[in-house]
mmCIF file of the N, C-alpha and C atoms, coordinates in Angstrom:
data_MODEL
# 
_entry.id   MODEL 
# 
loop_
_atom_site.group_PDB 
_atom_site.id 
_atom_site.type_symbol 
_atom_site.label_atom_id 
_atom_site.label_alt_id 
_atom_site.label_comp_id 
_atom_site.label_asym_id 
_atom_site.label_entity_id 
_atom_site.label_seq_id 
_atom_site.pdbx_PDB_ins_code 
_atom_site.Cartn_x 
_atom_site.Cartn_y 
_atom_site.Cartn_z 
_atom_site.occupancy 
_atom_site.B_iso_or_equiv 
_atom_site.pdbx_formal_charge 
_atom_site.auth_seq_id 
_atom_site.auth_comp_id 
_atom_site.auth_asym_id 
_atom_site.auth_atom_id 
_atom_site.pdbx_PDB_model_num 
ATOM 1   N N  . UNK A 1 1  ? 12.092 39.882  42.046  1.00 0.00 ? 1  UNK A N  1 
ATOM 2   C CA . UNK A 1 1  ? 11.677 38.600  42.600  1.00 0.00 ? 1  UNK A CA 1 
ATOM 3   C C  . UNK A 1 1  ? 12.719 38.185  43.630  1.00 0.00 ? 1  UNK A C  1 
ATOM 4   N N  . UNK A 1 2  ? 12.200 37.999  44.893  1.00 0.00 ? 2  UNK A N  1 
ATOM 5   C CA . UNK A 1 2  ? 12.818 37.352  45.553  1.00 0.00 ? 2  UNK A CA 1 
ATOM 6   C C  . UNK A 1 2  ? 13.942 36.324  45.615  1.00 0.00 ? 2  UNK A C  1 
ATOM 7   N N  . UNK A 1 3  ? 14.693 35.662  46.194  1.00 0.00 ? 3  UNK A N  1 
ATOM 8   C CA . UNK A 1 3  ? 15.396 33.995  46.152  1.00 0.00 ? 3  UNK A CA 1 
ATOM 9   C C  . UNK A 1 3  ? 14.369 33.462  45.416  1.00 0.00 ? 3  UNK A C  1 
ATOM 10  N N  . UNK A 1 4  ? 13.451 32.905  47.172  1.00 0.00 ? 4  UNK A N  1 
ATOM 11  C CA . UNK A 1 4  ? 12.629 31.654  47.494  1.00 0.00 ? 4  UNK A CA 1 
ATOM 12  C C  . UNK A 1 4  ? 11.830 31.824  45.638  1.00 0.00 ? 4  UNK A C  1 
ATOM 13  N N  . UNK A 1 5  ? 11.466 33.034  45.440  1.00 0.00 ? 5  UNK A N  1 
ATOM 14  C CA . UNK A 1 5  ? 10.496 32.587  44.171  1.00 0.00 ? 5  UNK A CA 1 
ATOM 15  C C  . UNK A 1 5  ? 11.286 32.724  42.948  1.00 0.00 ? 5  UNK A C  1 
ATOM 16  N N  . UNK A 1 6  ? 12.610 32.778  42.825  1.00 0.00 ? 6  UNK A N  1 
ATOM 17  C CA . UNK A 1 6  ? 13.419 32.376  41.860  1.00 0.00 ? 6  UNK A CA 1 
ATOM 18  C C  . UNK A 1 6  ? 13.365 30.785  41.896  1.00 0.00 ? 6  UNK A C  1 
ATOM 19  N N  . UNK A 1 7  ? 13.760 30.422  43.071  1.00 0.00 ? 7  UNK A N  1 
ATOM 20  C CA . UNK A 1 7  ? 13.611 29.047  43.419  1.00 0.00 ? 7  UNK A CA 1 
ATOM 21  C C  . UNK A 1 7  ? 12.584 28.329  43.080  1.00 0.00 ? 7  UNK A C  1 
ATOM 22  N N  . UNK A 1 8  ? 11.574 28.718  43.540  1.00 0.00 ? 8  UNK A N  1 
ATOM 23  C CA . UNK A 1 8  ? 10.270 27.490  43.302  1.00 0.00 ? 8  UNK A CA 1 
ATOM 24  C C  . UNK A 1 8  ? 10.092 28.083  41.358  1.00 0.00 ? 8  UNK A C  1 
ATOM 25  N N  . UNK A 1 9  ? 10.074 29.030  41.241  1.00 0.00 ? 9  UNK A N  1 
ATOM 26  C CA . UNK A 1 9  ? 10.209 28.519  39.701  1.00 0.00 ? 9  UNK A CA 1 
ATOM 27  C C  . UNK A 1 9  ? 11.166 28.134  38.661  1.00 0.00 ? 9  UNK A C  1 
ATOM 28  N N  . UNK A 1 10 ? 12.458 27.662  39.213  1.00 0.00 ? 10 UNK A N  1 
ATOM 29  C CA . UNK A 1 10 ? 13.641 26.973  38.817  1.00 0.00 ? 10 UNK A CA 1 
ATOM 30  C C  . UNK A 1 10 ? 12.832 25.301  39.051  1.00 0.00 ? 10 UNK A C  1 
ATOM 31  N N  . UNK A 1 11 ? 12.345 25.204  40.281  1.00 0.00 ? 11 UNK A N  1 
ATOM 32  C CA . UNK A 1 11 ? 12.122 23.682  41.093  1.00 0.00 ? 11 UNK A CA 1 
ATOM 33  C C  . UNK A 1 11 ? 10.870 23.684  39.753  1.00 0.00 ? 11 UNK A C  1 
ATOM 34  N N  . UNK A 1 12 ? 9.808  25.096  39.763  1.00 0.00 ? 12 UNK A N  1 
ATOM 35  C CA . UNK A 1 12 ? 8.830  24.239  38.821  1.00 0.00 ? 12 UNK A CA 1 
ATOM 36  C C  . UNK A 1 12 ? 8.990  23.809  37.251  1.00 0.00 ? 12 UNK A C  1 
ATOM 37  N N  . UNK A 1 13 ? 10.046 24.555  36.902  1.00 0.00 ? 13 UNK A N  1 
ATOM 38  C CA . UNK A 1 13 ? 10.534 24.402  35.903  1.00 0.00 ? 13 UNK A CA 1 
ATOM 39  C C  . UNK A 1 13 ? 11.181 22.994  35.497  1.00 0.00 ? 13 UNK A C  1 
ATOM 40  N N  . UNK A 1 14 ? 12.010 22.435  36.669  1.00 0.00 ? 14 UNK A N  1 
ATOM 41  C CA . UNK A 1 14 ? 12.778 21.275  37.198  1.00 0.00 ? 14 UNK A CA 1 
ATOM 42  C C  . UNK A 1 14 ? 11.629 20.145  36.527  1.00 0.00 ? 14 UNK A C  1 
ATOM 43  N N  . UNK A 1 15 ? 10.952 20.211  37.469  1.00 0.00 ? 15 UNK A N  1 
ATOM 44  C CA . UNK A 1 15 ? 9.652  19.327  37.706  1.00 0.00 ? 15 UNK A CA 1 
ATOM 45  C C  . UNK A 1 15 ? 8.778  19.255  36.572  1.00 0.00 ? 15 UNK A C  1 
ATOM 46  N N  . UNK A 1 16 ? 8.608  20.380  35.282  1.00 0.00 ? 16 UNK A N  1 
ATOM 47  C CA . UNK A 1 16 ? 8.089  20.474  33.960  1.00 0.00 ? 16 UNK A CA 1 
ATOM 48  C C  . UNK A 1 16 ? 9.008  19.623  33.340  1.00 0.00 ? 16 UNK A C  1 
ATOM 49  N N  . UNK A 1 17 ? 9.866  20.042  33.089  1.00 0.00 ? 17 UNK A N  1 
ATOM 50  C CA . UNK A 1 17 ? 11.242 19.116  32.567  1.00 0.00 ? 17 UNK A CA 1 
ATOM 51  C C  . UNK A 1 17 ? 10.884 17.538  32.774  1.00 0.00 ? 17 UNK A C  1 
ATOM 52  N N  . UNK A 1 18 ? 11.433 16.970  34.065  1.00 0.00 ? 18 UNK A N  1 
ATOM 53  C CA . UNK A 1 18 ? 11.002 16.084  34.657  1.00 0.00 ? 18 UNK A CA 1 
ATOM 54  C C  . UNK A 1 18 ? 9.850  15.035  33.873  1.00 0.00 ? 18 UNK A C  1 
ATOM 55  N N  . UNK A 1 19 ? 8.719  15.884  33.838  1.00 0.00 ? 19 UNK A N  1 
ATOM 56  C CA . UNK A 1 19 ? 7.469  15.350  33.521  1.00 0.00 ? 19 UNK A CA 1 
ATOM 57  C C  . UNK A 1 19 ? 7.929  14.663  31.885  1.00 0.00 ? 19 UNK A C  1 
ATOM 58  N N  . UNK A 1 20 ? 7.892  15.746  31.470  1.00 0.00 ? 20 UNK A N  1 
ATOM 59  C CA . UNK A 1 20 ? 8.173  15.584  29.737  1.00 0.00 ? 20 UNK A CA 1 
ATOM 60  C C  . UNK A 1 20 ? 9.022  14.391  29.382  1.00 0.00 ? 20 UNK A C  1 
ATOM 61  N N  . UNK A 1 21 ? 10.626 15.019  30.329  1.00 0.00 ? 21 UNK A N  1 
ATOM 62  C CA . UNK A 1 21 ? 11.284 13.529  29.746  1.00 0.00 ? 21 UNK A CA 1 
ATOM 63  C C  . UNK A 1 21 ? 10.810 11.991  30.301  1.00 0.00 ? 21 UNK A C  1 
ATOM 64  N N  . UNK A 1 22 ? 9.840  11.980  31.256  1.00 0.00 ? 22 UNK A N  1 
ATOM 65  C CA . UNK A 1 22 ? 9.011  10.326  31.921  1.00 0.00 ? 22 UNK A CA 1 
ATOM 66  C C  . UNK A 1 22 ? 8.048  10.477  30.482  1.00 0.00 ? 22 UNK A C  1 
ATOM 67  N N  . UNK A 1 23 ? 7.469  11.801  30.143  1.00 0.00 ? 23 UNK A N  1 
ATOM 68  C CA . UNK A 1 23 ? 6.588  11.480  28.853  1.00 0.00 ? 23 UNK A CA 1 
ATOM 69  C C  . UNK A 1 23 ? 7.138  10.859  27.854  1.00 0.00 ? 23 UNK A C  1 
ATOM 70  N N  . UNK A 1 24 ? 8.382  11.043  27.355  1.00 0.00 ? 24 UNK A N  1 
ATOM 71  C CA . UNK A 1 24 ? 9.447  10.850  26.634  1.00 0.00 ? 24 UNK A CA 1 
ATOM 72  C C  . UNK A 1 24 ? 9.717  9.316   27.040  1.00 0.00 ? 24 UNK A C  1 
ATOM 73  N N  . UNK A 1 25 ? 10.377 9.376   27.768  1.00 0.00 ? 25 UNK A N  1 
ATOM 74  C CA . UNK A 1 25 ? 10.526 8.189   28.135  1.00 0.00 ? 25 UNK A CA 1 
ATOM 75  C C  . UNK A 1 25 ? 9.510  7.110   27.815  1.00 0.00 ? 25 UNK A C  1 
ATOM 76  N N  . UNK A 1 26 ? 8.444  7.205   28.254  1.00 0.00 ? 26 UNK A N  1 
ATOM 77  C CA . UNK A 1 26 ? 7.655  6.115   28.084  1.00 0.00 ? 26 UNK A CA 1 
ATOM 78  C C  . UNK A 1 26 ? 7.009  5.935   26.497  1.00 0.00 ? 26 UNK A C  1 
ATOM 79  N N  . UNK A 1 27 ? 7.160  6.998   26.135  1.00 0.00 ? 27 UNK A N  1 
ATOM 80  C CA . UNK A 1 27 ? 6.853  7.020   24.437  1.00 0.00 ? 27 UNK A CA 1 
ATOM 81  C C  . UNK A 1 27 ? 7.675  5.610   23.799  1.00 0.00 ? 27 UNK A C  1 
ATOM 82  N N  . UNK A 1 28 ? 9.553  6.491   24.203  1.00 0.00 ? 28 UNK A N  1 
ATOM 83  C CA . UNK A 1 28 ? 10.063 5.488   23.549  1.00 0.00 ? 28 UNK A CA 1 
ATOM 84  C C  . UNK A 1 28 ? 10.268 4.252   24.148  1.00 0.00 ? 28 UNK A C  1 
ATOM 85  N N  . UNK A 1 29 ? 10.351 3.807   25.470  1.00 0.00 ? 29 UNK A N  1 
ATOM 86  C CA . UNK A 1 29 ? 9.522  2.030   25.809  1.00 0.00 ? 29 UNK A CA 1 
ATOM 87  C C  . UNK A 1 29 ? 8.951  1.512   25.205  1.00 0.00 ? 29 UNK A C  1 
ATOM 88  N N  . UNK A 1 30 ? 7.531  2.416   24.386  1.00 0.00 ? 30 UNK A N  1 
ATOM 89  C CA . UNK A 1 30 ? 6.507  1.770   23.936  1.00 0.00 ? 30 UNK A CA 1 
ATOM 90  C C  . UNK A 1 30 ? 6.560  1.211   22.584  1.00 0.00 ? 30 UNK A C  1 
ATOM 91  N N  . UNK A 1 31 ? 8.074  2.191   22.144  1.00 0.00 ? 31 UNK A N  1 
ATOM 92  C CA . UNK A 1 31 ? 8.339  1.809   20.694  1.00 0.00 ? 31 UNK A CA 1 
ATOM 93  C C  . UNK A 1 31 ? 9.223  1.114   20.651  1.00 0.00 ? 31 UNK A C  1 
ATOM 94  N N  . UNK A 1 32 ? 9.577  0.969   21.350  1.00 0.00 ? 32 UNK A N  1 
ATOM 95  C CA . UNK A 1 32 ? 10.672 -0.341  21.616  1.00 0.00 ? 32 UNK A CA 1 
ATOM 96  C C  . UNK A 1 32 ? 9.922  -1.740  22.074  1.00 0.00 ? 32 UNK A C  1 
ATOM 97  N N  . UNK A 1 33 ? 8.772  -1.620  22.796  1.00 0.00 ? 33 UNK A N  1 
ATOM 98  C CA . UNK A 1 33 ? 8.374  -2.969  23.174  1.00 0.00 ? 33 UNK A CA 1 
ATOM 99  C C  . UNK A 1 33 ? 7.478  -3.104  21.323  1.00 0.00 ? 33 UNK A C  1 
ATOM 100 N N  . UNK A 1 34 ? 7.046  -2.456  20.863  1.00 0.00 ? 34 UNK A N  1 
ATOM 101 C CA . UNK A 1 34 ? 6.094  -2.472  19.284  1.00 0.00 ? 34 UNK A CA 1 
ATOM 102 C C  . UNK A 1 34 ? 7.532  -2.820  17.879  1.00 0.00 ? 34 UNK A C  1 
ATOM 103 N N  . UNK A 1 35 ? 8.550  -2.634  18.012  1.00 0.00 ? 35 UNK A N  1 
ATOM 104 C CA . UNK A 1 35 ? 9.486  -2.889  17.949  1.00 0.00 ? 35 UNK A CA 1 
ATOM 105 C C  . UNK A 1 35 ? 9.980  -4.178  18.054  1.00 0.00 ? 35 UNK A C  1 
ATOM 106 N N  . UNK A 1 36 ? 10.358 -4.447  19.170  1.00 0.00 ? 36 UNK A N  1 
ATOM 107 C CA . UNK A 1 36 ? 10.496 -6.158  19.553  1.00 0.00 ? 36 UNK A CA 1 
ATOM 108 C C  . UNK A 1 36 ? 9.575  -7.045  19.324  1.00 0.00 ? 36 UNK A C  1 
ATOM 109 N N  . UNK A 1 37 ? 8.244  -6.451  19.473  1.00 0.00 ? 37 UNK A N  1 
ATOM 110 C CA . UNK A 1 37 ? 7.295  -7.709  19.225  1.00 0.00 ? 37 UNK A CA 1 
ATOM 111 C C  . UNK A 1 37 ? 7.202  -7.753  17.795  1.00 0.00 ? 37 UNK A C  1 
ATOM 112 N N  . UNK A 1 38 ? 7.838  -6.530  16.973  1.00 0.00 ? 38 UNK A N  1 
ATOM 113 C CA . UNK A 1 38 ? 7.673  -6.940  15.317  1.00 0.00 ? 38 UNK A CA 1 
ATOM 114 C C  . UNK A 1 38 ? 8.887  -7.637  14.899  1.00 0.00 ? 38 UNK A C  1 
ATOM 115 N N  . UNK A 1 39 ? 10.160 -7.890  15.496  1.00 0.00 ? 39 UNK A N  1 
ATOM 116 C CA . UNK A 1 39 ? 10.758 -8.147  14.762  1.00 0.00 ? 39 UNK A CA 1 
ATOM 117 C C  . UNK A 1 39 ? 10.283 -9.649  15.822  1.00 0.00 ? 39 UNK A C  1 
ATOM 118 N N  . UNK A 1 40 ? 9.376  -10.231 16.824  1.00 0.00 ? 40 UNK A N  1 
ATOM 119 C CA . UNK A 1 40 ? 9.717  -11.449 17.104  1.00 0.00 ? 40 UNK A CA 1 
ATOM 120 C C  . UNK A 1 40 ? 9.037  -11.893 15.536  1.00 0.00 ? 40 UNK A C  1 
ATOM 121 N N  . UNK A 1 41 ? 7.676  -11.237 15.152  1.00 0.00 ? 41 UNK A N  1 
ATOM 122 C CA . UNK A 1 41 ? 6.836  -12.108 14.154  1.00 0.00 ? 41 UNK A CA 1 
ATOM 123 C C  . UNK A 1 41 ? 7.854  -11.780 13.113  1.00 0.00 ? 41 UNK A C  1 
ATOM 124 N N  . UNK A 1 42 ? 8.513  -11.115 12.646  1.00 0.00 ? 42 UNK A N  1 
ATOM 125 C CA . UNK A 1 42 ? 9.270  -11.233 11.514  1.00 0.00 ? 42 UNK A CA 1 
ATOM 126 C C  . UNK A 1 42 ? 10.350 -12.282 11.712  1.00 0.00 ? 42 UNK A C  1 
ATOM 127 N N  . UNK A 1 43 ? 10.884 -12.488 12.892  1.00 0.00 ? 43 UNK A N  1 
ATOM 128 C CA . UNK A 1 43 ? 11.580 -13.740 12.552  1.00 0.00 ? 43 UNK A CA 1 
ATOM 129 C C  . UNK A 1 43 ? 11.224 -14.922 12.617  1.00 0.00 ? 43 UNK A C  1 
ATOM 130 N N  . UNK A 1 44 ? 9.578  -14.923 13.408  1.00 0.00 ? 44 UNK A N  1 
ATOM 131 C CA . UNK A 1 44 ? 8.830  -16.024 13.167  1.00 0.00 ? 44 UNK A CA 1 
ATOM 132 C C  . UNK A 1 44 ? 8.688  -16.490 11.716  1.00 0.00 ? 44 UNK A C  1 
ATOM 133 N N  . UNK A 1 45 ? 8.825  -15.254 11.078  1.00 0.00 ? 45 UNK A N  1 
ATOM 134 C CA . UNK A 1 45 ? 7.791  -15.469 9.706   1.00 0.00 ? 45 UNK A CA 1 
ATOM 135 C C  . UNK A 1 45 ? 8.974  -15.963 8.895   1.00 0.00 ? 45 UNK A C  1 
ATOM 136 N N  . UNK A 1 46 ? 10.286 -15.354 9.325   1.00 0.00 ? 46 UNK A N  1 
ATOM 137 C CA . UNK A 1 46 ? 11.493 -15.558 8.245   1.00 0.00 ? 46 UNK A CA 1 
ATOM 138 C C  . UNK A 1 46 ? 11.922 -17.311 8.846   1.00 0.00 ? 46 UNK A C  1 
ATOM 139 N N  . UNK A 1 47 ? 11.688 -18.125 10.041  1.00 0.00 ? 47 UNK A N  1 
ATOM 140 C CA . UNK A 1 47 ? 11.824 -19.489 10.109  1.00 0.00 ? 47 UNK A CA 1 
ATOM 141 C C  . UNK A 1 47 ? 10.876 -20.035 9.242   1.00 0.00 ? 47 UNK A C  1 
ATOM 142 N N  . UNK A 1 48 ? 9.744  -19.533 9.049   1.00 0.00 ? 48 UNK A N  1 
ATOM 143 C CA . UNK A 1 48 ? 7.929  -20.066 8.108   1.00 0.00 ? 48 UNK A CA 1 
ATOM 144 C C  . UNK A 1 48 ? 8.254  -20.340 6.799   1.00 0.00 ? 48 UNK A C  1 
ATOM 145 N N  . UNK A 1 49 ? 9.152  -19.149 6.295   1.00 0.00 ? 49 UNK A N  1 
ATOM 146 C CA . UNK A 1 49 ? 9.180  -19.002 5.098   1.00 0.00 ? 49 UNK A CA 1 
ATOM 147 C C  . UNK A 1 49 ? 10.666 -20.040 4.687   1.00 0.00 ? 49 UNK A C  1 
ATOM 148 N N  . UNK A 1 50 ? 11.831 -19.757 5.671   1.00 0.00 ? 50 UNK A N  1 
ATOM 149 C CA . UNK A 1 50 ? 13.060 -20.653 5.279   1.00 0.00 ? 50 UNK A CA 1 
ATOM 150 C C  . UNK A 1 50 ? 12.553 -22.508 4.479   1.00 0.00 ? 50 UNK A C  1 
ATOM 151 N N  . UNK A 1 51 ? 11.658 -22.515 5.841   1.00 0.00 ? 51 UNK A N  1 
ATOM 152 C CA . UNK A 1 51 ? 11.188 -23.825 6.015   1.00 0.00 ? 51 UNK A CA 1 
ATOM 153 C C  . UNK A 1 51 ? 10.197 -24.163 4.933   1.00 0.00 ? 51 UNK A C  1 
ATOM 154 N N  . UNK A 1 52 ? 9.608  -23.592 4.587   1.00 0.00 ? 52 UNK A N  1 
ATOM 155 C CA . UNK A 1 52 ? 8.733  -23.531 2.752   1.00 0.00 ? 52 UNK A CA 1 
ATOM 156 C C  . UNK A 1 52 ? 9.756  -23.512 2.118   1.00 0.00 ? 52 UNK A C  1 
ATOM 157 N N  . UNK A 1 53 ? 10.811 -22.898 1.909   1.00 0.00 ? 53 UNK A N  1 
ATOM 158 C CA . UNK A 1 53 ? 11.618 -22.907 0.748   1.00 0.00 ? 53 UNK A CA 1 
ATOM 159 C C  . UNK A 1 53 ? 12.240 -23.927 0.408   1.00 0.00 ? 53 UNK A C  1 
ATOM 160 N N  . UNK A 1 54 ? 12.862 -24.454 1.714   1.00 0.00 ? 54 UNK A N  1 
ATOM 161 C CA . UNK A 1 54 ? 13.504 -25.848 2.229   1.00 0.00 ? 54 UNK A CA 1 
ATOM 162 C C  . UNK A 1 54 ? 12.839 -27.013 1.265   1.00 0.00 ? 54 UNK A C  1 
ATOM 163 N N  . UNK A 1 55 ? 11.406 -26.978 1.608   1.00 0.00 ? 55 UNK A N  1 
ATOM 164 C CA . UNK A 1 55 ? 10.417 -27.716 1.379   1.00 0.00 ? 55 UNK A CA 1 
ATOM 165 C C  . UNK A 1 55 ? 10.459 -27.948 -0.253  1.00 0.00 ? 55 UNK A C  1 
ATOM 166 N N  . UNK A 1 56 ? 9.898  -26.898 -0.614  1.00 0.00 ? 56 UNK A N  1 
ATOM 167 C CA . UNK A 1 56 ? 10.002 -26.242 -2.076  1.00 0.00 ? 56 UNK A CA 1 
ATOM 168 C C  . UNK A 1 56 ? 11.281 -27.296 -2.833  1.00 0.00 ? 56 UNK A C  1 
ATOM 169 N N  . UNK A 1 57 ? 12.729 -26.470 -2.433  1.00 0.00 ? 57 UNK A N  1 
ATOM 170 C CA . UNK A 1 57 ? 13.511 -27.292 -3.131  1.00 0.00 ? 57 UNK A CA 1 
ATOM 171 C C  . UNK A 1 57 ? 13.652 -28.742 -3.012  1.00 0.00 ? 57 UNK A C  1 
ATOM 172 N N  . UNK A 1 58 ? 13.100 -30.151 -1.802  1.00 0.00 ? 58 UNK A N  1 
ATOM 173 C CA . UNK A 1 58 ? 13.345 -31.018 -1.435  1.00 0.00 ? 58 UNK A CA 1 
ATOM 174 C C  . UNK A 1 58 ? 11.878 -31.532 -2.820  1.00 0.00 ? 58 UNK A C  1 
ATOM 175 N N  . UNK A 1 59 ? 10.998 -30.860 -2.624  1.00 0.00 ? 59 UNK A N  1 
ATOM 176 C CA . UNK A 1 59 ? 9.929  -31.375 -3.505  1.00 0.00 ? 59 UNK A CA 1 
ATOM 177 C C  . UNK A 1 59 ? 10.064 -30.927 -5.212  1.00 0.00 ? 59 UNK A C  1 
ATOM 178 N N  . UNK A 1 60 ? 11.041 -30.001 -5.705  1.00 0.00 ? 60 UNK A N  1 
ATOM 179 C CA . UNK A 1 60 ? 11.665 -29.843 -6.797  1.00 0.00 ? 60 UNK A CA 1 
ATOM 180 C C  . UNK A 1 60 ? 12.451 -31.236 -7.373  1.00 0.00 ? 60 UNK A C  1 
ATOM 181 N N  . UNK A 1 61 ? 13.411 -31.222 -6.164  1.00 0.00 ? 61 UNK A N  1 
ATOM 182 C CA . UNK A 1 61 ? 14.805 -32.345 -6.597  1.00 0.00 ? 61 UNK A CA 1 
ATOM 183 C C  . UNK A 1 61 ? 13.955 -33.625 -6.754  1.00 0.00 ? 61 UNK A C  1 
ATOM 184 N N  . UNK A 1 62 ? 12.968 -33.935 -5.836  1.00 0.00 ? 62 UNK A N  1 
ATOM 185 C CA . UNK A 1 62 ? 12.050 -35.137 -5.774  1.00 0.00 ? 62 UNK A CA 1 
ATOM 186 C C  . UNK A 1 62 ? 11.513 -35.022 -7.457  1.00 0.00 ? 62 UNK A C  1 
ATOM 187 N N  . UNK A 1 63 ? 11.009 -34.068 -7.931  1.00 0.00 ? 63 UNK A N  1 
ATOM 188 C CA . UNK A 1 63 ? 10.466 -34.059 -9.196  1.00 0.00 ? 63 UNK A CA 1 
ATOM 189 C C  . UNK A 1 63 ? 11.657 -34.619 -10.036 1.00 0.00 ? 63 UNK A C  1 
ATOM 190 N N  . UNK A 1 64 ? 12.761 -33.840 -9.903  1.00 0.00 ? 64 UNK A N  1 
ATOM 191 C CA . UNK A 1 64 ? 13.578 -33.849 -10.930 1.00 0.00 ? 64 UNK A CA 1 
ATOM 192 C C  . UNK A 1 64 ? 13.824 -35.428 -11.332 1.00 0.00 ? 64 UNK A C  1 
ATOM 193 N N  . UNK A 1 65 ? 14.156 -36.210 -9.885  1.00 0.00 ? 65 UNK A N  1 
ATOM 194 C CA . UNK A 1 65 ? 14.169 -37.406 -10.163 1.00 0.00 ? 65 UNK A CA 1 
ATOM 195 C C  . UNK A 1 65 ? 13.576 -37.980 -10.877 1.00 0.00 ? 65 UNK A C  1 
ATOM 196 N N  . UNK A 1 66 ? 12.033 -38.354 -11.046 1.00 0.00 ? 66 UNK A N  1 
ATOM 197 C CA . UNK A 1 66 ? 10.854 -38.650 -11.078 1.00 0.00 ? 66 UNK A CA 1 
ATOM 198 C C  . UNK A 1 66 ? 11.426 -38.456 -12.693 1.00 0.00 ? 66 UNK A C  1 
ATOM 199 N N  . UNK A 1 67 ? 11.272 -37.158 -13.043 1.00 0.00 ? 67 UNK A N  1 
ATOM 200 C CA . UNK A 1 67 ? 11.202 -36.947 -14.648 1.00 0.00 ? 67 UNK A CA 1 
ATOM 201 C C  . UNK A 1 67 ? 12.592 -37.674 -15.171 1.00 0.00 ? 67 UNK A C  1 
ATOM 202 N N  . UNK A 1 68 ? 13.759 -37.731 -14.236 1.00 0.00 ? 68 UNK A N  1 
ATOM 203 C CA . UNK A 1 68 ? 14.728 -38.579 -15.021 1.00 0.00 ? 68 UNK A CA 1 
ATOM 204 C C  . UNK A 1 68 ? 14.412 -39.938 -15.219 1.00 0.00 ? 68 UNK A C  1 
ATOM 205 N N  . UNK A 1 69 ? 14.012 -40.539 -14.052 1.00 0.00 ? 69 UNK A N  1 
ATOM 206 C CA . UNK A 1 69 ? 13.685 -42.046 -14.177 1.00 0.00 ? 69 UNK A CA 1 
ATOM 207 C C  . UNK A 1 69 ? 12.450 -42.172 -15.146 1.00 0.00 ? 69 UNK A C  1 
ATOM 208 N N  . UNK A 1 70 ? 11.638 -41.184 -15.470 1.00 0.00 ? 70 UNK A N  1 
ATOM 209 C CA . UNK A 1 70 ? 10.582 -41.728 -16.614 1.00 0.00 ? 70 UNK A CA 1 
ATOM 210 C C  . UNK A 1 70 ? 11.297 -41.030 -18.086 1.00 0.00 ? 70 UNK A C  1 
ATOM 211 N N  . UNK A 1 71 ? 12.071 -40.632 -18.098 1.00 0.00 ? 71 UNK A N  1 
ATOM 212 C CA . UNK A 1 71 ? 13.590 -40.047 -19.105 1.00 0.00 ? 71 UNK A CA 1 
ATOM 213 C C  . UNK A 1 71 ? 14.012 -41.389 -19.310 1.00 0.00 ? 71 UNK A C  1 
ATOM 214 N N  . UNK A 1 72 ? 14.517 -42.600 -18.603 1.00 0.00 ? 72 UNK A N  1 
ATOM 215 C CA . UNK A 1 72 ? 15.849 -43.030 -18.866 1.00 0.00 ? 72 UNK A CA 1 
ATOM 216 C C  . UNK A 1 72 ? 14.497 -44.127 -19.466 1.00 0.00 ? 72 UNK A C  1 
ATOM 217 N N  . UNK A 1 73 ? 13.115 -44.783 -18.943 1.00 0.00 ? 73 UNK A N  1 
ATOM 218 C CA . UNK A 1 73 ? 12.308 -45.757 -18.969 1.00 0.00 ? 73 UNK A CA 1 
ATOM 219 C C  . UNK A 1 73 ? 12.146 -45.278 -20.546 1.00 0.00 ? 73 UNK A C  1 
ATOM 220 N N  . UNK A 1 74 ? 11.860 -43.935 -21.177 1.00 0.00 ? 74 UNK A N  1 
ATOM 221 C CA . UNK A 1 74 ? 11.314 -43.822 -22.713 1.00 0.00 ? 74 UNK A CA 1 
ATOM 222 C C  . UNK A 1 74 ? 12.562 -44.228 -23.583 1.00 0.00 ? 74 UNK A C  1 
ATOM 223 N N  . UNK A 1 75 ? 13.959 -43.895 -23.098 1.00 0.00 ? 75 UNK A N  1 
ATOM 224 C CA . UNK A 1 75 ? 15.075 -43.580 -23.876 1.00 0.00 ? 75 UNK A CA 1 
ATOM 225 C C  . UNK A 1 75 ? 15.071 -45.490 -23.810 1.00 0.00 ? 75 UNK A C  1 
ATOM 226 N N  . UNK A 1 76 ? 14.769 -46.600 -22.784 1.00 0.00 ? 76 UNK A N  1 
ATOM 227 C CA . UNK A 1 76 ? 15.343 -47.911 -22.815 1.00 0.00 ? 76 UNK A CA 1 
ATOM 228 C C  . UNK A 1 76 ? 14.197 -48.332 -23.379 1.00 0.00 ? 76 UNK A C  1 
ATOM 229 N N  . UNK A 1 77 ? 13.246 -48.218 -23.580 1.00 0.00 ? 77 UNK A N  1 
ATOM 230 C CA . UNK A 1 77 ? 11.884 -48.361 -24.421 1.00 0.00 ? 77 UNK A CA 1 
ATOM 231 C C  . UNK A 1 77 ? 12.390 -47.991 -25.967 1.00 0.00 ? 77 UNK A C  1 
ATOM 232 N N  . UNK A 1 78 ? 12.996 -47.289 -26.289 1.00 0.00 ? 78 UNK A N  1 
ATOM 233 C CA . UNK A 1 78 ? 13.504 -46.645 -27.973 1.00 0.00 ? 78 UNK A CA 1 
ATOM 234 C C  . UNK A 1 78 ? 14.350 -47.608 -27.983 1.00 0.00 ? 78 UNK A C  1 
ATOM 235 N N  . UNK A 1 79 ? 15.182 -48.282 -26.706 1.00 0.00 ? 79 UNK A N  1 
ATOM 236 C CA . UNK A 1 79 ? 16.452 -48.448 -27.595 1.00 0.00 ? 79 UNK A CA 1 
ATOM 237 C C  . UNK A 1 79 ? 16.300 -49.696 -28.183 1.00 0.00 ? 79 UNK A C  1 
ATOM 238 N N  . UNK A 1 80 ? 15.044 -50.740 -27.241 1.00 0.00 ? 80 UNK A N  1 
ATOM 239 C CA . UNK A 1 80 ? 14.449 -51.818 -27.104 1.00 0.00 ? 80 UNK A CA 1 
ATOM 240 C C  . UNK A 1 80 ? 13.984 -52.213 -28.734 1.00 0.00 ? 80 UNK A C  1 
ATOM 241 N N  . UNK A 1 81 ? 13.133 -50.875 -29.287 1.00 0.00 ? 81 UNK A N  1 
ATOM 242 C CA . UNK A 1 81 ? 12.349 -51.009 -30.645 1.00 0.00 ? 81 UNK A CA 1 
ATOM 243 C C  . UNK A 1 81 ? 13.596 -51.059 -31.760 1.00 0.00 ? 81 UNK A C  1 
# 
């Protein structure tokens, strides 16, 4: 084989290469943008959920009250009799 056709099949070889890693490439973009958009909803979901929990305990402690003050109303009701 000649140079020139050592050459053009080094260049086509080049250019196979080439192709694959833009194939490559754009594979992993795509898993990177599927990626980012999961962790935006996961941290959407982890503010959703903080904020329920938040909730949760503010409407616990609210109970707790509730059952002490109808606690202290039975115990001053006994002490009354």
């Amino acid at each position: 084989m000649d140079v020139l056709g050592r050459l053009e099949s080094q260049v086509a070889a080049l250019l196979d290469e080439l192709r694959r890693l833009k194939e490559g490439y754009a594979y992993l973009d795509a898993q990177i943008f599927a990626l980012q958009e999961e962790k935006t909803a996961l941290a959407a979901e982890n503010r959703r959920l903080t904020l329920d929990l938040e909730k949760e305990g503010q409407l616990r402690a609210e109970a707790r009250r509730r059952i002490d003050a109808l606690l202290r109303k039975i115990e001053e009701h006994d002490s009354i009799e």
